[in-house]
N, C-alpha and C positions, 0 to 999 in steps of 0.2 A: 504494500500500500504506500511505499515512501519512494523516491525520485530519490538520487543521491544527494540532493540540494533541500529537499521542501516535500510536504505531504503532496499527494497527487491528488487529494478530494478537499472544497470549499465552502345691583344685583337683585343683586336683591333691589337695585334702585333700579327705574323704569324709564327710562326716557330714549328717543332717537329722531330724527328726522319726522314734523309734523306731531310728535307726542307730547310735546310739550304741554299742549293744554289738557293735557288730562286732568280730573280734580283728585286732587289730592286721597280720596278717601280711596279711591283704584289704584294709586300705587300704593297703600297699606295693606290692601286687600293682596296685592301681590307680594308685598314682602311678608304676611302675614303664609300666605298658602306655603312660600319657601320655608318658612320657620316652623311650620307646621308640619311638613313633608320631614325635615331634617331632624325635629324631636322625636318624629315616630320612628323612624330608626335608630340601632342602636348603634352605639362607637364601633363596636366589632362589625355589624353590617354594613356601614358606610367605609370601615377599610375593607369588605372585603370587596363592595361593587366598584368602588373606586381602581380595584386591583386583583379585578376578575376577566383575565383575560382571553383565555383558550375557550371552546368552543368543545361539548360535550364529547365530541369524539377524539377530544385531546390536539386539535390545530388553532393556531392562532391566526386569526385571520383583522388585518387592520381593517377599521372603516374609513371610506371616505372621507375628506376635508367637508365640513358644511357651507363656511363660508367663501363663495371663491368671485367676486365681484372684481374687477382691478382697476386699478391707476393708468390712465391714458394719456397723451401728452393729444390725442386726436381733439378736432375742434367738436366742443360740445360733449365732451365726454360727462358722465356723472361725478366721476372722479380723478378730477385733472393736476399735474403735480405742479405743488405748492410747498415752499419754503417753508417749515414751523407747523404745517398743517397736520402732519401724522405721526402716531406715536405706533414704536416696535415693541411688544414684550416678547422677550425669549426665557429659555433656561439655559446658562452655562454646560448644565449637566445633557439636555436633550440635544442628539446631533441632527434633528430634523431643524429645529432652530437654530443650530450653531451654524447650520449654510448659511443663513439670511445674517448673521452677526459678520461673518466673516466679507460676503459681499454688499454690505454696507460699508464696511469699511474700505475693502478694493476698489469701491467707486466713490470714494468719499463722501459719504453722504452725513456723517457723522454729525453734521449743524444743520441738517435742514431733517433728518426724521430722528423723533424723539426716541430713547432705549429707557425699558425697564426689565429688571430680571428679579426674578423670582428664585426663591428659597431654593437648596435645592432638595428639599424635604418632600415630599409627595404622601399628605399626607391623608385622611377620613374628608378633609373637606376640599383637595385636592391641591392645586399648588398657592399657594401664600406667597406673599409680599413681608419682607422682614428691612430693619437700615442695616447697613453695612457694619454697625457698631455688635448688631445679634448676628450677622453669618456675613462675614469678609464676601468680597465680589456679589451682591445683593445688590440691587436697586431699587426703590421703594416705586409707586404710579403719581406721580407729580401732577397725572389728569384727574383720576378720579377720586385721589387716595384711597383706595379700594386695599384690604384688608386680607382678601384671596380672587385669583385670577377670574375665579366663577361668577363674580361678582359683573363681570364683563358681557359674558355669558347672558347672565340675566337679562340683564340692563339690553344688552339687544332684543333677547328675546323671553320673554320671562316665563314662555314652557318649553325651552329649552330641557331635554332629555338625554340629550349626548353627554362626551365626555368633552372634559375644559381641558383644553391641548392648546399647546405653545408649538409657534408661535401665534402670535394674533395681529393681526396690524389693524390699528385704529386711525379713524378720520376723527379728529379733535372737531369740527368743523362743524360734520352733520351730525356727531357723537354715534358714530356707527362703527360697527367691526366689521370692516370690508375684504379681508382674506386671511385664511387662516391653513392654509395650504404651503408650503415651504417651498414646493415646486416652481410657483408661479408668482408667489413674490419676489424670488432671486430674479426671474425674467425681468420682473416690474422695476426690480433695482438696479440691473445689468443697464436697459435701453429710457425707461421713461421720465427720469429724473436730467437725461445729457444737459437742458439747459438752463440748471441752475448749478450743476457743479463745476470747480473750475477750471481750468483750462487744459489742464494737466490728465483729468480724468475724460474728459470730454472723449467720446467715439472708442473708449476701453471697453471692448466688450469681451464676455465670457464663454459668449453665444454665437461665434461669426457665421455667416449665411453658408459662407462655401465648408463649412462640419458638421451643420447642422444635422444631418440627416442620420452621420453618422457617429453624432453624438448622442442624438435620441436612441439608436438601436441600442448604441453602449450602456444607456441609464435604464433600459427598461428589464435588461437581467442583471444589471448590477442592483438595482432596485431589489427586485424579486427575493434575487438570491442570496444578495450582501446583506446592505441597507437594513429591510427586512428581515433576510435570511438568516439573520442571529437574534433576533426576536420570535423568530419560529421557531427556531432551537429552543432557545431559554426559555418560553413560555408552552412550551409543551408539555402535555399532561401524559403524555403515553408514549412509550418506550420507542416503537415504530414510528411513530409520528417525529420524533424527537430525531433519531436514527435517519430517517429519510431526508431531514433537510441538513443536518449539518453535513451530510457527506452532498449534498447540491451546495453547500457552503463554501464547501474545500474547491470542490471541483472550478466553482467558478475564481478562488483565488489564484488557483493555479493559471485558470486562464489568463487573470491581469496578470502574473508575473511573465508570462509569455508575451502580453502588447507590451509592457514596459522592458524587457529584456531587448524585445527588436524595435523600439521606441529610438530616434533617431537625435531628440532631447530628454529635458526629464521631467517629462509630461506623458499622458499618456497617447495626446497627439502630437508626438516628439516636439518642438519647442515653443506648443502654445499652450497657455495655460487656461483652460476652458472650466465651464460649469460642471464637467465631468470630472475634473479632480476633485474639485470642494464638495460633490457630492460624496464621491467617494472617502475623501479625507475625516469628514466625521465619522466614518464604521472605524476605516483601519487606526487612527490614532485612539481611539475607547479598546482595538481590541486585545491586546496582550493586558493592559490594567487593571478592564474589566471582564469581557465577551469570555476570554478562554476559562475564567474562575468561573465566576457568578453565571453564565450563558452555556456551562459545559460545551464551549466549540475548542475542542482543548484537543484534535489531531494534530495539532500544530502550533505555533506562533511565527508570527512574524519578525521576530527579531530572528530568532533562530532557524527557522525553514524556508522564508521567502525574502532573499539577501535584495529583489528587486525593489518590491514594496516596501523593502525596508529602509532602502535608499533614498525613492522616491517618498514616503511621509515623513524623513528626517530632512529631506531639502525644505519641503515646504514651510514644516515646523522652524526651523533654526534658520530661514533666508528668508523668509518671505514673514517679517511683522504682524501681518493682517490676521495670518495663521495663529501663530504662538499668542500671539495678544487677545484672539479670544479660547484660547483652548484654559479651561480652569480644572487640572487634575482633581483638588479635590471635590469640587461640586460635584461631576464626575462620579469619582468612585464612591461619596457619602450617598450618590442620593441613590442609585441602581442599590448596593449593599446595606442601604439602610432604610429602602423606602417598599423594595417588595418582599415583606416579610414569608409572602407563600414560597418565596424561593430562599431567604436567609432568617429562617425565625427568631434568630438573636439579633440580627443587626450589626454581626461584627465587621469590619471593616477592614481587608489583609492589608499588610502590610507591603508586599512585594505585587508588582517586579518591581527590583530597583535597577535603575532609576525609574521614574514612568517614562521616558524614553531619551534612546543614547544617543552621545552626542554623533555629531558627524565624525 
């Protein structure tokens, strides 16, 4: 099963657009049905639905993003990009949100859309907002002062029944949560913002026309099988189930280290640096610190059996700012080993690998 090199397998308040005159006694009534909802369950059943994830026959299957509305620069758009208008909440710890951290920052967007980060505790009432004085790298909501992420939730929708995932992007504006899909706001931030940033970022893109096609092919089984595919592992309930995708896990790593080996830079479209590394970039830098422990994807590491990927996410990490500057080791490993008890019922937190990753 091993290659001489590397394994061979891979919210409560109420308001939005037009709601404003509601009377007062309809948003009590809604915060009232929430408070109401949340005392009838108990602490132990709100962590376990919070953190119920496989599906009876033991697969974890994601649902779809609900909000997916977007930022247009087109004339007349609903949502057209404006300086100060929109606020980003992420997690540190989530790599579906660490893309949209990182390409904000690649396109500098840093003064014109707002960041808040949440805890990275996940916890009965899902992710909270703490100051950086109770959990270091935290960012507090400066829009709504909002207490937990859900609260956002609400406030858009207040029978809201899904789960409260990060990222979220908000319009400060129309007081709306206009996408909350990772995918499609890196696009939003890649092309739609060109001109208010400055001059330097202008026409940077991650997306160029002439890869396009074959950067999509790349993300839709690196999706499946990466991305995913170590959340299919880790959250499997059945032995087979569990068995079946880590070894789709390996297999497809092997295959990146085959485009990166015959990569002609050190990218995986040799020397450009596209939307397809930073997607990839948050599985492979979470997985020897966490995925191989906590996710049992543990045929392999990457430091030790895929000398490709391991070159290519120490460049990114140690040369490229944008990288390093949002990856937060410990949000990271506190909040996977401390937040899904069905998978670590003490919550301890290991110690190794040291370092979380080598230098060049």
């Amino acid at each position: 099963m091993l290659r001489s090199h590397r394994p061979v397998l891979s919210s409560l308040y109420y308001s939005s657009p037009g709601r404003g005159s509601q009377p007062a006694y309809y948003r009590i009534a809604l915060i009232s049905r929430q408070l109401l909802s949340d005392s009838a369950m108990s602490s132990q059943q709100r962590q376990e639905e919070i953190l119920k994830w496989a599906s009876t026959d033991g697969e974890f299957r994601r649902k779809p993003s609900s909000y997916r509305k977007f930022i247009s620069r087109e004339s007349g758009a609903e949502y057209p990009p404006e300086k100060g208008r929109y606020h980003l909440y992420i997690s540190w710890a989530c790599p579906w949100a660490h893309r949209t951290a990182i390409v904000r920052k690649l396109k500098g967007l840093e003064d014109i859309i707002g960041l808040s980060v949440v805890d990275w505790y996940l916890g009965e009432m899902g992710w909270k907002f703490s100051t950086p004085d109770e959990t270091p790298g935290s960012i507090i909501d400066p829009v709504h002062n909002s207490s937990y992420l859900r609260e956002l939730y609400f406030r858009m929708n207040p029978d809201h029944n899904g789960r409260f995932t990060v990222p979220v992007l908000w319009d400060k504006k129309t007081d709306t949560l206009v996408n909350n899909e990772s995918s499609e706001i890196i696009r939003m931030f890649n092309e739609e913002f060109d001109d208010l940033v400055d001059d330097k970022f202008k026409g940077v893109t991650f997306y160029p026309k002439s890869l396009r096609k074959d950067i999509d092919e790349l993300n839709e089984w690196v999706y499946d099988t990466v991305n995913n595919g170590v959340y299919k592992s880790g959250f499997a309930t059945k032995q087979e189930v569990y068995e079946s995708h880590v070894v789709k896990l390996f297999k497809s790593l092997d295959r990146l280290e085959d485009i990166l080996a015959k990569s002609t830079g050190p990218y995986l479209f040799d020397d450009v640096l596209t939307e397809a590394d930073i997607r990839l970039y948050t599985t492979i830098i979470r997985f020897d610190p966490v995925y191989v422990q906590h996710f049992k994807c543990n045929i392999g590491t990457i430091r030790d059996n895929y000398p490709q990927l391991h070159k290519w996410v120490r460049h990114l990490y140690w040369d490229i700012p944008e990288f390093k500057d949002t990856t937060n080791f410990e949000h990271i490993k506190k909040h996977y080993t401390k937040s899904h008890r069905q998978i670590n019922p003490f919550g301890i937190t290991p110690v190794g690998p040291l370092p979380d990753i080598k230098p060049k």
